[in-house]
VEXZAVO-595391 format. One record per residue (C-alpha): residue in three letters; x, y, z negated. Coordinates in steps of 0.05 Angstrom, whole numbers, always signed. Each point is the difference from the previous one (the first is absolute). Last residue first. Example, Ala and Ser with C-alpha at 12.3 -4.5 7.8 and 13.67 -1.06 7.14 Angstrom:
<nodes>
<node><res>SER</res><xx>+273</xx><yy>-21</yy><zz>-143</zz></node>
<node><res>ALA</res><xx>-27</xx><yy>-69</yy><zz>-13</zz></node>
</nodes>
This chain:
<nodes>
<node><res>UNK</res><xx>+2969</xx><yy>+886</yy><zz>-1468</zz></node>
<node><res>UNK</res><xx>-16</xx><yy>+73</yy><zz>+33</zz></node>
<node><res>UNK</res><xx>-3</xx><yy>+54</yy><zz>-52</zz></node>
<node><res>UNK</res><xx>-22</xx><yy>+79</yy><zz>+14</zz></node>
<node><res>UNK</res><xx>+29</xx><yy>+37</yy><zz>-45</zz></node>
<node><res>UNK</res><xx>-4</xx><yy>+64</yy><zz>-11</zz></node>
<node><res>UNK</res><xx>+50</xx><yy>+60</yy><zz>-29</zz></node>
<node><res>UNK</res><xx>+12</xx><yy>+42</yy><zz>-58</zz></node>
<node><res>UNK</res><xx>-52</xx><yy>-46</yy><zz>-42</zz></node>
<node><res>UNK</res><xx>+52</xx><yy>+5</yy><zz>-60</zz></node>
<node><res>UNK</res><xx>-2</xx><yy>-81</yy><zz>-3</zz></node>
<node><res>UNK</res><xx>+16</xx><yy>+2</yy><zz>+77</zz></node>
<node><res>UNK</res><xx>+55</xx><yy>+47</yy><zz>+6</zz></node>
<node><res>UNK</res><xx>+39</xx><yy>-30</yy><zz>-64</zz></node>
<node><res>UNK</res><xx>-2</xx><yy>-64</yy><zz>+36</zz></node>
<node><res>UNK</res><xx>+31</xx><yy>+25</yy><zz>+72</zz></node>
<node><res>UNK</res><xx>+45</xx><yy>+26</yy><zz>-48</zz></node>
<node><res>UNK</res><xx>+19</xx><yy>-66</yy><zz>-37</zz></node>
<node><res>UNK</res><xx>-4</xx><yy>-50</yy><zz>+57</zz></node>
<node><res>UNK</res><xx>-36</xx><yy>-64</yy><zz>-34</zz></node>
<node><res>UNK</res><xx>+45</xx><yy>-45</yy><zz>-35</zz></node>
<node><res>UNK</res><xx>+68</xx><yy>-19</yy><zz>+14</zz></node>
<node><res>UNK</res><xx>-6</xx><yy>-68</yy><zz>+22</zz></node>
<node><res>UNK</res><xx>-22</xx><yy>+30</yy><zz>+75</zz></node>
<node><res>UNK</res><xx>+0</xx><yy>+73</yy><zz>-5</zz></node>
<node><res>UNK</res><xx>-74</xx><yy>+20</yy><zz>+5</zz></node>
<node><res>UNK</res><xx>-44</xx><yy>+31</yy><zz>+44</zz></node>
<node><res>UNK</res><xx>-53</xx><yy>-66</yy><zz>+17</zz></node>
<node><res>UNK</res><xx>-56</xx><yy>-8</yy><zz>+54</zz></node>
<node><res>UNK</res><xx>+8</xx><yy>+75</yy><zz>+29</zz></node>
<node><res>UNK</res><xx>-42</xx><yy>+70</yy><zz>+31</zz></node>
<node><res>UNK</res><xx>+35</xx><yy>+56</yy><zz>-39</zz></node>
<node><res>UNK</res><xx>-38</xx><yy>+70</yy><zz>-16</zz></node>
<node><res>UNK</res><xx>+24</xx><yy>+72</yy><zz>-2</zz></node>
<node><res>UNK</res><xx>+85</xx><yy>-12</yy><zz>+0</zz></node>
<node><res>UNK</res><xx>+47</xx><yy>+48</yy><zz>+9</zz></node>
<node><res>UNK</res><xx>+11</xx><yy>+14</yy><zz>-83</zz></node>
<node><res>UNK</res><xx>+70</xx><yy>-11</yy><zz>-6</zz></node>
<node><res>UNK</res><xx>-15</xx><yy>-77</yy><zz>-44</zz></node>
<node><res>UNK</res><xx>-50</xx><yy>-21</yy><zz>+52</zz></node>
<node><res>UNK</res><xx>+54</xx><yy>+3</yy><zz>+58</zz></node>
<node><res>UNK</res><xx>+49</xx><yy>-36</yy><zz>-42</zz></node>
<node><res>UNK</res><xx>-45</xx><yy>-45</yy><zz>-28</zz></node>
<node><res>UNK</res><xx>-29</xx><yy>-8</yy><zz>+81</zz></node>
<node><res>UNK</res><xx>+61</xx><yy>-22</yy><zz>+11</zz></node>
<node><res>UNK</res><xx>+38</xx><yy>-33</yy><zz>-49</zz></node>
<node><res>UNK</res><xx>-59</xx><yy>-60</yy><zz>+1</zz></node>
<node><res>UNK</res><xx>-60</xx><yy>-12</yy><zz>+52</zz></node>
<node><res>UNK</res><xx>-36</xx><yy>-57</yy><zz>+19</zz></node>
<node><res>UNK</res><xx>-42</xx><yy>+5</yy><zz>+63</zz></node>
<node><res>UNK</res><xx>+2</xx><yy>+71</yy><zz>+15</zz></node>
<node><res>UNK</res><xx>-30</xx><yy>+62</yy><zz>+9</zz></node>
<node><res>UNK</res><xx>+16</xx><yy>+63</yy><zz>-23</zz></node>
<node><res>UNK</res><xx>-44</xx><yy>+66</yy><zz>-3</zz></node>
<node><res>UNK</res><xx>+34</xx><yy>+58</yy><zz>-2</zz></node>
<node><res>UNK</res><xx>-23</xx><yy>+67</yy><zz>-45</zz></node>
<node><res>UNK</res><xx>+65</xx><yy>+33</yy><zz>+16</zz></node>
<node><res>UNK</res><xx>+68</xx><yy>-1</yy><zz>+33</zz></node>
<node><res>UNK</res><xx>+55</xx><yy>+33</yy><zz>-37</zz></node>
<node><res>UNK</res><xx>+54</xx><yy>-12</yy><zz>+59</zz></node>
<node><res>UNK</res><xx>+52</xx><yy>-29</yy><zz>-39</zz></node>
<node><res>UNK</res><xx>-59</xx><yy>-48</yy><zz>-31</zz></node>
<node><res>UNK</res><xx>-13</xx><yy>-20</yy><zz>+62</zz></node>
<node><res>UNK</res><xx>+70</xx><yy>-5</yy><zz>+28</zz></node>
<node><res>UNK</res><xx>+12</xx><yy>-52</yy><zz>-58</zz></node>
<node><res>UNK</res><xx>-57</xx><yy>-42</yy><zz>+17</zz></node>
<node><res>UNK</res><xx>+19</xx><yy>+3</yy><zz>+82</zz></node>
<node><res>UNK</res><xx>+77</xx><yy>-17</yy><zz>-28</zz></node>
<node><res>UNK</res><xx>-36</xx><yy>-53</yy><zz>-45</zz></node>
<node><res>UNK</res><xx>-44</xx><yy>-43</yy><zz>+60</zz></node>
<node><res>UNK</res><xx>-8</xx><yy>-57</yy><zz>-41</zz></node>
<node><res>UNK</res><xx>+25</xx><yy>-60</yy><zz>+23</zz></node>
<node><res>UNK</res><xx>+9</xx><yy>-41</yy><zz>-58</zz></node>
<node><res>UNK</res><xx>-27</xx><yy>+20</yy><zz>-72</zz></node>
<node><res>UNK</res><xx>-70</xx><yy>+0</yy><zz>+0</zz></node>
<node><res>UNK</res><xx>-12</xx><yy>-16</yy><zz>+69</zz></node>
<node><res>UNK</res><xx>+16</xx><yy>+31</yy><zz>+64</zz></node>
<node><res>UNK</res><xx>-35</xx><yy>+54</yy><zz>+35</zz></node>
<node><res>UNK</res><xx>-28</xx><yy>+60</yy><zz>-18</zz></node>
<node><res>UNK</res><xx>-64</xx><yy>+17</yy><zz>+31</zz></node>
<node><res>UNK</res><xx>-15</xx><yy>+80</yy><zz>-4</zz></node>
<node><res>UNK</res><xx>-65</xx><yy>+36</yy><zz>-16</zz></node>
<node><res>UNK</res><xx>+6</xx><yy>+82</yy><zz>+9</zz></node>
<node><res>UNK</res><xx>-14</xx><yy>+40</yy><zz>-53</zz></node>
<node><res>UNK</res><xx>+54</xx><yy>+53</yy><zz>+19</zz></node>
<node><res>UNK</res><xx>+17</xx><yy>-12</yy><zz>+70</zz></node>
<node><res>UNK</res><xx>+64</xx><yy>-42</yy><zz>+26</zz></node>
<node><res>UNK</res><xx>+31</xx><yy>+36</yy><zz>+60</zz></node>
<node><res>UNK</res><xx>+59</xx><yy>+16</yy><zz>-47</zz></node>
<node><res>UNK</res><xx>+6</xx><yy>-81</yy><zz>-11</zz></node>
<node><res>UNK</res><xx>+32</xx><yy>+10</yy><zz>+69</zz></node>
<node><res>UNK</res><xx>+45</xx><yy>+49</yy><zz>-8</zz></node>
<node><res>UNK</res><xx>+21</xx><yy>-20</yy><zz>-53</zz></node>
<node><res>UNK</res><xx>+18</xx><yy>-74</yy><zz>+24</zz></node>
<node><res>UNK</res><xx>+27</xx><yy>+38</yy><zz>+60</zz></node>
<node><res>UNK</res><xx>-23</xx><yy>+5</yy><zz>+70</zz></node>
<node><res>UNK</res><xx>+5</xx><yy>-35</yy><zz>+61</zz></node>
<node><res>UNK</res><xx>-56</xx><yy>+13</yy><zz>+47</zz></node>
<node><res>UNK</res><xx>-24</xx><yy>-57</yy><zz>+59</zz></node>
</nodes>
């Protein structure tokens, strides 16, 4: 078994390739693998998930996202996510919705 670093690791990570972030909208979302993403300028991903929030807003909002495979993107009481949004209604990215 390899040890390596959360950079190294997300490093391996292809442009366009589909990743399935875990957690749900809020809790247990995988933001230092987010965060290296976007550090990393990774392009044209497609994201999965059940109910996303920060996120995929985040990701959606610095342009590494292609398409995102979800039932809701939104945060909670405070309205739908505002980037991931802005993405959609300017047809920068699909959607494909699972509710």
């Amino acid at each position: 078994m390899k040890v390596v670093t959360l950079a190294e690791a997300v490093r391996e990570i292809p442009d366009g390739a589909v990743i399935g972030l875990g957690g749900n909208t809020f809790h247990r979302v995988p933001c230092a693998v987010v965060h290296e993403l976007v550090r990393q300028r990774k392009r044209n991903l497609t994201l999965v998930k059940t109910a996303g929030a920060y996120d995929i807003d985040l990701l959606c909002g610095t342009g590494c996202v292609a398409r995102v495979v979800a039932a809701y993107v939104g945060f909670e009481n405070y309205g739908l996510a505002p980037r991931f949004r802005k993405a959609i209604e300017r047809q920068e990215i699909a959607l494909e919705e699972h509710t």
